[in-house]
C-alpha positions in Angstrom: 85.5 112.2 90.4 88.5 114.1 91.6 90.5 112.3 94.5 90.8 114.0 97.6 94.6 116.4 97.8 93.6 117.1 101.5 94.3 115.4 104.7 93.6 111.6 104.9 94.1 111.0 108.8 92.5 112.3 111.6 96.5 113.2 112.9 96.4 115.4 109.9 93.4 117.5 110.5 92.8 117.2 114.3 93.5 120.4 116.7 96.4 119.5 118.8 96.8 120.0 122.8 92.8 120.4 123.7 91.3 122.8 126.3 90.5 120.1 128.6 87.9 120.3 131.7 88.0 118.7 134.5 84.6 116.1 135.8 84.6 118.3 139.0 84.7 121.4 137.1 81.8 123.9 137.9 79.3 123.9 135.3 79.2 128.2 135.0 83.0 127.7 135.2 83.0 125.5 132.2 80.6 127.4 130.2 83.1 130.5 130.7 86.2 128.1 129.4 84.2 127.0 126.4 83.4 130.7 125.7 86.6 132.0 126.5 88.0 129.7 124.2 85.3 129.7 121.1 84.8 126.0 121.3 81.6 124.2 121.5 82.7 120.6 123.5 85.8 119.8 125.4 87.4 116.4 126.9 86.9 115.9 130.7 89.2 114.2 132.8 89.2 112.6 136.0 91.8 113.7 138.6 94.1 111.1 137.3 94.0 112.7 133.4 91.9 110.5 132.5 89.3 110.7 129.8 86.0 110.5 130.9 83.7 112.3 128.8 82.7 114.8 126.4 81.5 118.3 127.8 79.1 120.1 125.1 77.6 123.0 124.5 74.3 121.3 123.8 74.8 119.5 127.6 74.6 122.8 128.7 71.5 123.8 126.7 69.9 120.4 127.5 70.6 122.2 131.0 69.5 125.3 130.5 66.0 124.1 129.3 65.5 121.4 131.9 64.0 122.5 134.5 65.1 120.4 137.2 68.3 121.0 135.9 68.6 124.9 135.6 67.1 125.0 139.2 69.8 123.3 140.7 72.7 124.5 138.2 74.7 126.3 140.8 75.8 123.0 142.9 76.2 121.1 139.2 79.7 119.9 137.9 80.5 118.4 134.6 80.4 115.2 135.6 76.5 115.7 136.2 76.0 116.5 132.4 78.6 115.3 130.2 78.2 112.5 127.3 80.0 109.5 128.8 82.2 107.4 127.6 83.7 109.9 125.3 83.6 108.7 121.2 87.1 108.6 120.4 89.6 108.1 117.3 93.1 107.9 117.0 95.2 109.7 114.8 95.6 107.3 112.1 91.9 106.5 112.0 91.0 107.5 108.3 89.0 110.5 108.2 85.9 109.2 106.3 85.9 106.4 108.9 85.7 109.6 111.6 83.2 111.5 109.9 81.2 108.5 109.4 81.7 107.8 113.5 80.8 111.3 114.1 77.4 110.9 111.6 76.8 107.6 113.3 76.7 108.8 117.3 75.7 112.2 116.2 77.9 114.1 117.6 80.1 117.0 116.4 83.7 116.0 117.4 85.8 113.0 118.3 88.2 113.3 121.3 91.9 112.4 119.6 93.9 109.4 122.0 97.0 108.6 122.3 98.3 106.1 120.7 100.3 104.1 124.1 97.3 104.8 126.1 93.8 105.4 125.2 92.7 107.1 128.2 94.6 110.2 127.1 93.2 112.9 125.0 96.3 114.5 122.7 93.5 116.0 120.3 90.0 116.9 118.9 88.6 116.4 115.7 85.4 118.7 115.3 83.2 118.8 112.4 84.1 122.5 111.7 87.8 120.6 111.0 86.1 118.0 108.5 84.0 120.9 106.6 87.3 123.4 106.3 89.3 120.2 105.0 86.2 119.4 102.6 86.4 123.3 101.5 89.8 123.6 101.1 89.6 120.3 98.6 87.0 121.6 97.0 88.7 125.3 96.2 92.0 123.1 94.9 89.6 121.3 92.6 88.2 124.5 91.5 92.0 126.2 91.2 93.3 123.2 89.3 90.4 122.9 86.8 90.2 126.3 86.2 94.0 126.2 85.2 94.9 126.4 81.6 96.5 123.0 80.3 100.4 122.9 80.3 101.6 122.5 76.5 104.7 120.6 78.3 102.4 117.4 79.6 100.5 117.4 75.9 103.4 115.4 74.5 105.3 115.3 71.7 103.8 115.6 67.9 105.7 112.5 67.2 103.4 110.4 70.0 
């Protein structure tokens, strides 16, 4: 088996600086940040900064197909739907222990915390980070093996 070339940390792979919503957020008003942005989950904060929780897109399609839920969506914040408390890792948290956490809660990204305080998100780590780092291995693999050997590391004929 080939060892991995790619990233070993979360710090490595995670997307830095997240869109970030805020628990009092409105929930049509998320839904457009999410989309704006092409992201399918986002930290939430309290007014302090905070973390709180985990907004998803599947909150809001647990929403959408609720009922209840859809009927009163317009006075809804985030606070009303998000996953709370918020899985986390922190940026030296190995990445097969985070995909393994991610497996584990089922969920499809980790919020990233700071290392001095925990209730601050610096990062996300998103599933679609783990496959593109599993790819990119994979295509090095590929590139490498496919490679002719180099006559310089057969060694010498007097070995």
């Amino acid at each position: 088996m080939t060892r991995s070339t790619g990233p070993t940390n979360v710090g490595e792979l995670m997307a830095v600086n997240p869109v970030v919503l805020s628990a009092n957020t409105p929930l049509g008003e998320a839904a457009d940040v999410l989309d704006r942005h092409r992201i399918s989950g986002a930290p939430v904060v309290d007014a302090s900064g905070s973390l709180v929780g985990v907004l998803s897109q599947t909150d809001l399609i647990r929403a959408r197909s609720t009922e209840y839920l859809w009927a009163n969506w317009p006075g809804l914040a985030v606070r009303h739907l998000m996953t709370s408390p918020a899985v986390t890792a922190d940026r030296s948290t190995p990445i097969v222990i985070a995909a393994a956490r991610m497996e584990r809660h089922r969920i499809h990204r980790l919020v990233v915390v700071a290392d001095d305080d925990k209730t601050v998100p610096i990062g996300v780590l998103s599933t679609t980070d783990v496959v593109h780092a599993i790819a990119e291995n994979a295509r090095a693999v590929a590139t490498k093996a496919a490679r002719p050997p180099d006559a310089t590391s057969e060694g010498s004929p007097d070995d």
